[in-house]
Backbone bond lengths (Angstrom), bond angles and torsions (degrees), N, CA, C in turn:
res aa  C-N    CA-C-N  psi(-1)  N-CA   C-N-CA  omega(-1)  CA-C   N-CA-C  phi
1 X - - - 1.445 - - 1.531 108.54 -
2 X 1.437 98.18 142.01 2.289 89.81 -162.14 1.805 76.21 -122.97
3 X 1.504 99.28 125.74 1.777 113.19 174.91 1.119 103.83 -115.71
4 X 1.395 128.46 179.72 1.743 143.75 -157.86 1.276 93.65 -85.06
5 X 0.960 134.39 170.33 1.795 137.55 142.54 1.571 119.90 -159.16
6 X 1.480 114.30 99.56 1.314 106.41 164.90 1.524 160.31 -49.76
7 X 1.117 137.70 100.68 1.457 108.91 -173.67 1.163 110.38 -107.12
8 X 1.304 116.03 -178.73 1.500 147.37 172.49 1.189 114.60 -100.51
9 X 1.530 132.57 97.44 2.001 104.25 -179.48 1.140 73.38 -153.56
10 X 1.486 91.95 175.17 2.395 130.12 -158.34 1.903 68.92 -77.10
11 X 1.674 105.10 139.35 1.171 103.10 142.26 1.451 137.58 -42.71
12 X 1.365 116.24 -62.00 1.510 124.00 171.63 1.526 110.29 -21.53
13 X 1.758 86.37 -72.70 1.803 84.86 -177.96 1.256 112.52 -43.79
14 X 1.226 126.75 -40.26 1.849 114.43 -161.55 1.690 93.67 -75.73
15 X 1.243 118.38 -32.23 1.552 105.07 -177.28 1.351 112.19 -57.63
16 X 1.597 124.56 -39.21 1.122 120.09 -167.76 1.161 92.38 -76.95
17 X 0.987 137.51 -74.73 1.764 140.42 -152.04 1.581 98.40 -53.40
18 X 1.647 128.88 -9.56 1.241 117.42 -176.97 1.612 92.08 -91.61
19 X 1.213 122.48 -45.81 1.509 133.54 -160.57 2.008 95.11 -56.31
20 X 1.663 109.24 -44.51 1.616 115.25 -160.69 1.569 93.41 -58.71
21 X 1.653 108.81 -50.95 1.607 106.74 -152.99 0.893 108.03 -63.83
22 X 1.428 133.47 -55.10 1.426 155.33 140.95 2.156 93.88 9.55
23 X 1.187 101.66 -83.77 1.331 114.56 -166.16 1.499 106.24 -58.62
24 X 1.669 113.91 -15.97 1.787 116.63 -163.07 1.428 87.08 -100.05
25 X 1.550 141.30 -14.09 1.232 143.25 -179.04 1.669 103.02 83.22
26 X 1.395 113.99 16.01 1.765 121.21 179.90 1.602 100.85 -106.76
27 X 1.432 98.85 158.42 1.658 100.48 169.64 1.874 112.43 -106.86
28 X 1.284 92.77 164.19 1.604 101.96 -158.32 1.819 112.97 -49.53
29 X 1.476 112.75 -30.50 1.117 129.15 153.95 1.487 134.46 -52.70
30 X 1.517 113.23 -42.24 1.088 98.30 167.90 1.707 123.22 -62.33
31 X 1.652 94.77 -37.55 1.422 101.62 -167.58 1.491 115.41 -56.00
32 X 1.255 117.75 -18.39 1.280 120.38 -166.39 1.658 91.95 -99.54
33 X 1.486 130.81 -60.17 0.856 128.36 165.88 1.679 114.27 -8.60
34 X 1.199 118.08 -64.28 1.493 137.77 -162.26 1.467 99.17 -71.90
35 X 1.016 125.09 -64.71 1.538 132.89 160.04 1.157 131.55 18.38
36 X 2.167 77.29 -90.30 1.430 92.98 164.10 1.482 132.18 -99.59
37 X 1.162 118.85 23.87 1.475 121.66 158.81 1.079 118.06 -77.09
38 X 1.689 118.36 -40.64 1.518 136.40 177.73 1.946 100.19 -57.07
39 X 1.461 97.32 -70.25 1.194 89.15 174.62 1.305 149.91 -27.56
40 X 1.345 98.75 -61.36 1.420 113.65 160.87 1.874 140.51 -78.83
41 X 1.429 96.92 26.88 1.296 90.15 -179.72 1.380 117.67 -102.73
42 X 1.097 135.02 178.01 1.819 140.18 -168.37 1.337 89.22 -64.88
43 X 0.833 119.19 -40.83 1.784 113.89 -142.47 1.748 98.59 -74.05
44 X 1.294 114.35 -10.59 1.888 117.11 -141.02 2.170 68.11 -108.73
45 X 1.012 138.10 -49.09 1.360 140.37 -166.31 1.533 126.56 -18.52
46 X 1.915 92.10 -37.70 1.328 86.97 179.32 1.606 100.30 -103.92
47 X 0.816 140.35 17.11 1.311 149.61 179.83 1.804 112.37 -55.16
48 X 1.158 124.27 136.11 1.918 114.78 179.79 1.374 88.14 -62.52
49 X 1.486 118.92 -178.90 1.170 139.38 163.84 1.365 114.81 -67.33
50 X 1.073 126.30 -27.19 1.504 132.68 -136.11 1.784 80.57 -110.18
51 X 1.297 119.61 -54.34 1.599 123.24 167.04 1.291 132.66 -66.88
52 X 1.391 93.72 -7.78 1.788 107.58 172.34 1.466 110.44 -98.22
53 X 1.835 118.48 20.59 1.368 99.35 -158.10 1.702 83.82 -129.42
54 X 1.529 97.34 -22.46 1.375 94.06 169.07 2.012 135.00 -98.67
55 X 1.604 88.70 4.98 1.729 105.73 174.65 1.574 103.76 -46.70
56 X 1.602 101.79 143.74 1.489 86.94 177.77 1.605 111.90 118.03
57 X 1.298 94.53 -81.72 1.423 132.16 -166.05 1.837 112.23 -40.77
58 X 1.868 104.82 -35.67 1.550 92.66 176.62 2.083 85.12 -124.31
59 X 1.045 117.62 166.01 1.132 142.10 166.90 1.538 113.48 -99.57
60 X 1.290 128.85 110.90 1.347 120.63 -175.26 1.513 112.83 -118.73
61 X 0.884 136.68 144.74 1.687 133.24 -170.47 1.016 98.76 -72.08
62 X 1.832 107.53 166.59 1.007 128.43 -178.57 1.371 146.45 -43.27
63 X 1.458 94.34 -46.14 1.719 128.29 -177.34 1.186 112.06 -93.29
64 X 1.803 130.23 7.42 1.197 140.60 -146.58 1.996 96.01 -95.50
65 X 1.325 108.09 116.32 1.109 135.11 -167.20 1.518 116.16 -84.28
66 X 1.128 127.75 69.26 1.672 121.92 -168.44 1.613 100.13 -71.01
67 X 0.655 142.61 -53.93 1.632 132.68 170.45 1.879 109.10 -43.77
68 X 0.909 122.51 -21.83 1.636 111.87 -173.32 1.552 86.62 -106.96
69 X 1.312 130.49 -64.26 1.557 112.91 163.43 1.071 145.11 -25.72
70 X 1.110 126.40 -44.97 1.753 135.95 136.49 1.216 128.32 -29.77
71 X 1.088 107.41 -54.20 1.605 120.80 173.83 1.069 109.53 -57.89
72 X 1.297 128.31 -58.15 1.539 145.61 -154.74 1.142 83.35 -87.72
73 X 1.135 154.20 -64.64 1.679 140.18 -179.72 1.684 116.67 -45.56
74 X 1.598 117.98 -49.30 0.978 121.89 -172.94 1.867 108.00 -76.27
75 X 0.965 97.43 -38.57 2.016 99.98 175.91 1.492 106.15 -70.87
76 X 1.408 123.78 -34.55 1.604 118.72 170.83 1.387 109.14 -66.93
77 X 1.072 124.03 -44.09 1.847 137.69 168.20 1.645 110.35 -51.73
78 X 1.343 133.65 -40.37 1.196 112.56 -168.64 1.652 105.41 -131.82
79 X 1.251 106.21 6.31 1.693 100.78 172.64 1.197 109.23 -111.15
């Protein structure tokens, strides 16, 4: 069920966040939509603050391997 929801925000910000979605081919709703679903789920709980502020923020594929990414970051970094 999709209900109303008001906010309050700095103009600016809404310009930008209208200008991003616009450019992401999403509408300003979804983006927020997405947001806060991400935000708020169990899984994000134990998350630092500082990593809970950026959830959301990149979209990573499916098959996307954080253990082989790491690696491959950390062996390009010190060899």
């Amino acid at each position: 069920m999709t209900t109303k929801l008001t906010l309050t925000v700095e103009k600016s910000v809404i310009e930008r966040a209208k200008s991003y979605a616009k450019g992401t081919g999403r509408s300003l709703s979804e983006l927020i939509e997405n947001y806060l679903d991400t935000v708020t789920r169990d899984e994000n709980k134990e998350l630092s603050s500082k990593l809970r502020k950026i959830v959301g923020a990149v979209k990573l594929p499916k098959d996307f391997d954080e253990e082989k990414e790491q690696r491959s970051y950390l062996e390009n970094k010190h060899l």
